[in-house]
C-alpha positions as CSV (number, residue, x, y, z in Angstrom):
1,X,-92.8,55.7,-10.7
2,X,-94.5,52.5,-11.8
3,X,-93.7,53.2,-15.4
4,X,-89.7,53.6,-14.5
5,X,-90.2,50.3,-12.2
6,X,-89.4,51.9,-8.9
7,X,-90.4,49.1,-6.4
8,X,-90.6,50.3,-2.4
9,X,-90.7,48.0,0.5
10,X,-93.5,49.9,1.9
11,X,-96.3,51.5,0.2
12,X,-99.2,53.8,2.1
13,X,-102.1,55.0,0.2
14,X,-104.3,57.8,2.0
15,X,-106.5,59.1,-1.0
16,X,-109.5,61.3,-0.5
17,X,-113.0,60.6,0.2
18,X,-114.3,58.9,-2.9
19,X,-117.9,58.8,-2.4
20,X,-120.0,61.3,-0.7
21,X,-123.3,59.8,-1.1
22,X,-125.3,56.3,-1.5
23,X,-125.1,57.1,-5.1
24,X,-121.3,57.6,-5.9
25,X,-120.5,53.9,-4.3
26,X,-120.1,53.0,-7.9
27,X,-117.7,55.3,-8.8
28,X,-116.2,55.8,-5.8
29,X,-115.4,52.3,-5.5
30,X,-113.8,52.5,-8.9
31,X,-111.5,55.3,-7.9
32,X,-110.3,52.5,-4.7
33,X,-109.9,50.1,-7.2
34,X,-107.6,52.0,-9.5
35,X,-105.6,53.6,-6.5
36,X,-105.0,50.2,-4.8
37,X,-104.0,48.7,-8.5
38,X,-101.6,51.4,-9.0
39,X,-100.3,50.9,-4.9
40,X,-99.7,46.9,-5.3
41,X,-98.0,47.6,-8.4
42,X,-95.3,49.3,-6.4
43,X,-94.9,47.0,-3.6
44,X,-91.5,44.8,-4.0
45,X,-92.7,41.5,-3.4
46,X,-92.7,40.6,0.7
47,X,-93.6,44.3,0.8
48,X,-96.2,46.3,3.1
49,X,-98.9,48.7,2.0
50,X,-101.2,50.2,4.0
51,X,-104.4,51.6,2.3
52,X,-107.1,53.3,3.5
53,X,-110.9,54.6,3.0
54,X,-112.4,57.8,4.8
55,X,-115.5,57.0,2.9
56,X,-118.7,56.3,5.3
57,X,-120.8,54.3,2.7
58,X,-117.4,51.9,1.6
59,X,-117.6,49.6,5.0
60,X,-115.1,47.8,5.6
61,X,-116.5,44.3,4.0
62,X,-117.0,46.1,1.1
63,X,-113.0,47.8,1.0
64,X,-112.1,44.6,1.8
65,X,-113.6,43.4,-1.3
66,X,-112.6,46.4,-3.1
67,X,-109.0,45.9,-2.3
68,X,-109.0,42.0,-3.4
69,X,-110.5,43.0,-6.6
70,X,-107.4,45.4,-7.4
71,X,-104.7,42.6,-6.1
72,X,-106.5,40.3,-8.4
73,X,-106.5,43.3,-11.5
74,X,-103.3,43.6,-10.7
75,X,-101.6,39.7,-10.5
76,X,-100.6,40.1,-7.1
77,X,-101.2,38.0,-4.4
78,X,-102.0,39.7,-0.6
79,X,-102.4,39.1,2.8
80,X,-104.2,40.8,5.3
81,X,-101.5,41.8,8.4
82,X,-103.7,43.7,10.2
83,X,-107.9,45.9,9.9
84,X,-107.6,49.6,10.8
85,X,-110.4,51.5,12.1
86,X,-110.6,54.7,13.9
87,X,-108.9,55.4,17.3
88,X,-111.7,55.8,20.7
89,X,-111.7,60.1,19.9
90,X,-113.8,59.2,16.9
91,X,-116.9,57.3,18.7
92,X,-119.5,56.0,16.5
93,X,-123.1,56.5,17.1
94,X,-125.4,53.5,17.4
95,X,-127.9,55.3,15.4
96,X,-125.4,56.0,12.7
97,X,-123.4,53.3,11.4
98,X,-122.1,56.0,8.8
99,X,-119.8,57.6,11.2
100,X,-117.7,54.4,11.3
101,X,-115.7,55.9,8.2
102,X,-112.3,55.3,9.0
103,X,-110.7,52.0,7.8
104,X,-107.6,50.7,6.7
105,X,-105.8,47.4,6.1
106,X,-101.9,46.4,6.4
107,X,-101.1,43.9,3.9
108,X,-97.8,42.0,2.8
109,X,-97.6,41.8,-0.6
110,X,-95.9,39.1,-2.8
C-alpha cells in the first residue's frame, strides 16, 4: 500500500506482543518502531492513527518514546489526541506493575 501511495484518513495498528521478556525490549521495541514508521507513512496528513502495545515490559513512557522515534524516522510530525490503557475488567495488581500491558495512543498526523 505504501509503495502504490495509498494514503487513508485513519490508520489503526494492533500488532502482536513484541517482547515477552526483560531481554527482548531491544528488539521488540524495534519491531514498534518499524510498525509505527510503516503506519505514519500511510496517514494523509490531518489523519488519525491509533497504535497500540500489548507488551507488559514497553510502559507507556517508553511506547510513547517509541512512537516519537518512528514519527521522527519517518518526517512526520504528530500529536497526541488521546493515552489508551485497559478498560476496569483488566485490574492491575499493585504488586505487579507488569499486568498494566495494554496501551495505546490516538494521534493526528500531519
Amino acid at each position: 500500500m505504501r509503495d502504490d501511495g495509498r494514503r487513508y484518513d485513519v490508520v489503526v495498528l494492533d500488532p502482536p506482543k513484541f517482547v515477552h521478556s526483560a531481554e527482548q525490549v531491544s528488539a521488540g521495541s524495534r519491531g514498534y518502531k518499524d510498525v509505527n514508521m510503516l503506519g505514519l507513512e500511510l496517514v494523509r496528513p490531518g489523519g488519525l492513527m491509533a497504535t497500540f502495545s500489548c507488551s507488559g515490559h514497553v510502559d507507556a513512557a517508553l511506547f510513547q518514546k517509541i512512537v516519537a522515534g518512528a514519527a521522527l524516522d519517518a518526517g512526520r510530525h504528530a500529536q497526541i489526541l488521546e493515552r489508551l490503557s485497559q478498560p476496569p475488567d483488566h485490574p492491575i495488581g499493585i504488586e505487579f506493575p507488569e499486568a498494566e500491558y495494554l496501551k495505546g495512543l490516538i494521534l493526528r498526523v500531519q
